[in-house]
C-alpha positions as CSV (number, residue, x, y, z in Angstrom):
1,X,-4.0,-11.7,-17.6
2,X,-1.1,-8.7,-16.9
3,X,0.2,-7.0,-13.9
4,X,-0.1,-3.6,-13.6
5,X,1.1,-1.2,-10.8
6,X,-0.3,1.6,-9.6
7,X,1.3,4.3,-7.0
8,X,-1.5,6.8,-6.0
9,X,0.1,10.3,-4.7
10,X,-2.2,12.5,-3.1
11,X,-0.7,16.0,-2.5
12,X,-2.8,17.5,0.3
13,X,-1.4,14.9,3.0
14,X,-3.0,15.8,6.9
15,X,0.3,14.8,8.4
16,X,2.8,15.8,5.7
17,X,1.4,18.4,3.3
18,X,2.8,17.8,-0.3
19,X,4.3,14.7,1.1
20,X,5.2,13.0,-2.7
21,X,7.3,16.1,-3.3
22,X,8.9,16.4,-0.6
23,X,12.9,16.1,-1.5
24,X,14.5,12.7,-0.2
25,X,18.6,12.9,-1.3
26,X,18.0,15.6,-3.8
27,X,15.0,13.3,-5.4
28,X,11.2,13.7,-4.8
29,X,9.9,10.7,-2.8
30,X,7.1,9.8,-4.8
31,X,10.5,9.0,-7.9
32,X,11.7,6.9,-4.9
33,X,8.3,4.7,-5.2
34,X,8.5,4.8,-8.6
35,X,12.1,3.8,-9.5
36,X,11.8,1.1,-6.6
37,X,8.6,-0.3,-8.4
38,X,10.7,-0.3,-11.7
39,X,13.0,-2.7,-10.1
40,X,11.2,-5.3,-9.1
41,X,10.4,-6.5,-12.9
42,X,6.8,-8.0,-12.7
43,X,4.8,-5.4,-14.0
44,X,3.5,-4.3,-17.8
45,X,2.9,-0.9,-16.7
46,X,3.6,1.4,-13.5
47,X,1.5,4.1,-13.3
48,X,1.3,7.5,-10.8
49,X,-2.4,8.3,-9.8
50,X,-2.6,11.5,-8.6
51,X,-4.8,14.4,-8.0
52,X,-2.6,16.9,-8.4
53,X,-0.8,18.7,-12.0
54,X,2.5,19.5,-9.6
55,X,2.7,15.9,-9.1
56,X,2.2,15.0,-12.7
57,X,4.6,17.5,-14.1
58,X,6.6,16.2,-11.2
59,X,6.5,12.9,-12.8
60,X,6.9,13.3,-16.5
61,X,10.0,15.2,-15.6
62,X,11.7,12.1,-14.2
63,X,10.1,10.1,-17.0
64,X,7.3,8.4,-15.2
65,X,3.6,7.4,-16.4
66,X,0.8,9.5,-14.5
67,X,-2.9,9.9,-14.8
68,X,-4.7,12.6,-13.2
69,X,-7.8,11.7,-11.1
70,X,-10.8,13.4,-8.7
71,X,-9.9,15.4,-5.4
72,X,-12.3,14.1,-4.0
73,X,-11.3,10.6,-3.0
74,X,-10.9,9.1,0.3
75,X,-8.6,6.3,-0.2
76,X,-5.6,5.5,-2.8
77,X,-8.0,2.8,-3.3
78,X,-10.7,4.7,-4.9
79,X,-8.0,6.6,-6.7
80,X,-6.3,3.5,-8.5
81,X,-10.1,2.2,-9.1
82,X,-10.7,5.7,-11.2
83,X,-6.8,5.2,-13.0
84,X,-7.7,1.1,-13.7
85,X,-11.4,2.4,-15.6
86,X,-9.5,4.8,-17.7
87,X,-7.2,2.7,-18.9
88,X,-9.4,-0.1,-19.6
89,X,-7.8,-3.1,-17.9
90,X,-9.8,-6.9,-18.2
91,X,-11.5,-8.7,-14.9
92,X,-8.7,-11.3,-14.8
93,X,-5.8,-8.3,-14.7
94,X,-3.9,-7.8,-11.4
95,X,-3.3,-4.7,-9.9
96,X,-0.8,-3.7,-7.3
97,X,-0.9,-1.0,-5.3
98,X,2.4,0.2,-4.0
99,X,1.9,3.2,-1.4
100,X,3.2,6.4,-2.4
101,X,4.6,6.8,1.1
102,X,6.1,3.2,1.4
103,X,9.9,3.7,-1.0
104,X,11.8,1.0,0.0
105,X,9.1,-1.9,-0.1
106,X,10.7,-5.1,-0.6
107,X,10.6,-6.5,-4.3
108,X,11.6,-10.1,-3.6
109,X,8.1,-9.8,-1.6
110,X,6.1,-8.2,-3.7
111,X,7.0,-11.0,-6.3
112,X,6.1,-13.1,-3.9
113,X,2.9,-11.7,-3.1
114,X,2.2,-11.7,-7.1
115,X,2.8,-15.7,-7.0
116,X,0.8,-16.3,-4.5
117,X,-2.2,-14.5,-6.0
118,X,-1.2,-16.0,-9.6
119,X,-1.0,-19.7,-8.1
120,X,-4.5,-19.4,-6.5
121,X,-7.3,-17.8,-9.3
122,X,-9.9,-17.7,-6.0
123,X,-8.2,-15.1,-4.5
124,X,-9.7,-11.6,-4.9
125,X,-7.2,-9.5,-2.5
126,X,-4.3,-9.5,-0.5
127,X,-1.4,-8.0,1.3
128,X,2.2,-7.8,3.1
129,X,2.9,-8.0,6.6
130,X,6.4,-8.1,8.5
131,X,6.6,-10.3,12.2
132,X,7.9,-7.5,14.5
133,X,8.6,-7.3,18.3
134,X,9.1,-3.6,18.7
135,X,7.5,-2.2,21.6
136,X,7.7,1.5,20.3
137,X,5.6,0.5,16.9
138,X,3.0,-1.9,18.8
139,X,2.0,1.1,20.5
140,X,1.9,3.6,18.0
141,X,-1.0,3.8,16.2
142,X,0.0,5.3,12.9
143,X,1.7,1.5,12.4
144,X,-0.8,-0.5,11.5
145,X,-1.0,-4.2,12.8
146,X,-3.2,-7.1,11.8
147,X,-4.1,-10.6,13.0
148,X,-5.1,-13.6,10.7
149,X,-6.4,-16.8,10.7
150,X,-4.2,-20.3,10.7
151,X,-4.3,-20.2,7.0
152,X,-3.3,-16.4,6.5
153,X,-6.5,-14.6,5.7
154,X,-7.2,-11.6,7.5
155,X,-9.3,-11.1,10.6
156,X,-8.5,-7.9,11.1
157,X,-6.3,-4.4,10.8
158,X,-6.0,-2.0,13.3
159,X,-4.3,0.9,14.7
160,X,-4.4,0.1,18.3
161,X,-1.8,-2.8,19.7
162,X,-3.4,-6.4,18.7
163,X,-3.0,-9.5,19.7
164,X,-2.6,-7.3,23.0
165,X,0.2,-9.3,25.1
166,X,-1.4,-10.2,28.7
167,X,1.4,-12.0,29.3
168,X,4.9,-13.1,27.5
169,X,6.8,-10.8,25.2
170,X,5.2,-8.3,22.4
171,X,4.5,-9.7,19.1
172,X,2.5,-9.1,16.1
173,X,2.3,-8.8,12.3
174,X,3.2,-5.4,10.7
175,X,0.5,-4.4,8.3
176,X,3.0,-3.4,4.8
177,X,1.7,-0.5,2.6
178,X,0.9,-3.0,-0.8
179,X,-2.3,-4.4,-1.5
180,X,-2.9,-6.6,-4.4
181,X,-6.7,-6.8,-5.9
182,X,-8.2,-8.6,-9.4
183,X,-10.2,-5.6,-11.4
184,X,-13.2,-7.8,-11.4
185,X,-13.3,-6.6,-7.3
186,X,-11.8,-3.5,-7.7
187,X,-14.1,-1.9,-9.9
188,X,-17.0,-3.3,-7.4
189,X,-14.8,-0.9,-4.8
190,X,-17.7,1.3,-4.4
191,X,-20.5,-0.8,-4.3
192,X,-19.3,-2.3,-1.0
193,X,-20.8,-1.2,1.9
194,X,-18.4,0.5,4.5
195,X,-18.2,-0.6,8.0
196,X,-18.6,1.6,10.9
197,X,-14.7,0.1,11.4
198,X,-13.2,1.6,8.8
199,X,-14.5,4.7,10.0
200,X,-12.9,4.7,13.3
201,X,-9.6,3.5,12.2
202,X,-9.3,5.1,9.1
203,X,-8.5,1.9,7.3
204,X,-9.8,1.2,3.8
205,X,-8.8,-3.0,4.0
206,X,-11.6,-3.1,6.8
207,X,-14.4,-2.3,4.0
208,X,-13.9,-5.6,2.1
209,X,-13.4,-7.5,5.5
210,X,-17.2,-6.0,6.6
211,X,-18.6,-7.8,3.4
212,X,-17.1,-11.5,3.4
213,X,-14.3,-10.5,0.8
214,X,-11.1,-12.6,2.0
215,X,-8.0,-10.8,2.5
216,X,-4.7,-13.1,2.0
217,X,-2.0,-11.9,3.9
218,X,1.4,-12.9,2.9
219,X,4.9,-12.7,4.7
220,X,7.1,-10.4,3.7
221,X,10.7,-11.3,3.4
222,X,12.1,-7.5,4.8
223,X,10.5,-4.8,6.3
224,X,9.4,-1.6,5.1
225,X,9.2,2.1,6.2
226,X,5.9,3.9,5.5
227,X,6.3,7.9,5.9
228,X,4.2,9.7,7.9
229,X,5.5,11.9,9.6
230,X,9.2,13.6,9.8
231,X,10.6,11.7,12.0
232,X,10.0,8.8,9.6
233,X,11.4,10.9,6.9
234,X,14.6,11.1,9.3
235,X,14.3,6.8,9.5
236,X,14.2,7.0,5.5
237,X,17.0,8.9,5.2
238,X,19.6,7.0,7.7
239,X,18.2,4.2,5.9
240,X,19.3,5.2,2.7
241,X,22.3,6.5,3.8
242,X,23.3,2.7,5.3
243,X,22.0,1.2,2.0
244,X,23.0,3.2,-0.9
């Protein structure tokens, strides 16, 4: 059993067009991802799935692994699936998928998240989440939130504000932009049926919620910043500027 990673870049982002490219402190952000991904030391391989020869070129210039894949899928999801089938990987191997969006992910989480999944051979899927209280991200919808049970599987991801507060102060769980999956259910990604959720909300993790596949959801340790739009590339930035 290994632990591979996989970042999938799309280029043609709706929000952000060319969003992996775009320059972060004189670097492309999808070499953030990637170099942040190097450090956090669990992985056999780290590998760029993309649709895109800019992006690959892109890559191989800062000395990263890439694979090219189809322009025609709908989620990094699908993308990584494609990636995992050409490189062959076993039904007990692990696959993480860091965003290509999400460069300053935690790594003391994602090793955490990797434990938990290792300890426990039943799981087939998880994911990060971050406790928040921020009023300005419970209300916006390109944060994703999601609610679990009392044991920490998922009952479900959305972009409107849940658990809505009827009373008492705002707070919630802050869906984190890194899955975890076993190949034995990713490679079954496109057999499942997709809900009429997932649809709406534009959320891929609803699709293995819709057929009965558990979704463990641990906590992370830090939070993260997803970009999306430019004024998140203006959070990354100060960020990086505070943390360098």
């Amino acid at each position: 059993m290994e632990v591979y990673c996989f970042i999938p870049a799309r280029f043609r982002s709706t929000r952000l067009p060319g969003k992996p490219l775009i320059p972060v402190r004189g670097k492309p952000l999808i070499q953030w991802v990637y170099e942040n991904a190097l450090k956090i030391s669990v992985f056999k391989e780290i590998w760029i799935a993309t649709d895109d020869e800019r992006i690959i070129k892109t890559v191989k210039k800062f000395g990263g692994k890439a694979l090219i894949t189809s322009p025609s899928h709908t989620s990094g999801t699908e993308r990584i699936k494609e990636a995992c089938g050409i490189l062959g990987l076993k039904n007990e191997d692990i696959i993480v998928n860091l965003q290509g969006d999400e460069p300053v992910v935690d790594g003391e989480s994602v090793k955490k998240l990797v434990k938990v999944f290792m300890e426990d051979p039943g799981l087939k899927m998880g994911t990060l989440a971050y406790p928040s209280s921020s009023q300005s991200e419970f209300y916006d919808p390109n944060v994703v939130k999601v609610i679990t049970d009392k044991n920490g599987f998922a009952l479900y991801f959305s972009r409107s504000p849940i658990p809505y507060p009827r009373e008492g102060k705002i707070e919630f769980l802050k869906h984190l932009g890194v899955y975890i999956f076993r190949w034995e259910l990713l490679k079954k990604w496109d057999l499942l049926k997709q809900s009429p959720w997932e649809e709406k909300e534009k959320l891929e993790q609803l699709r293995p919620l819709y057929n009965s596949i558990p979704i463990r959801v641990v906590i992370a340790f830090k939070d993260s910043i997803g970009v999306d739009t430019k004024e998140d590339l203006e959070k990354l930035e100060k960020y990086l500027n505070e943390n360098a």
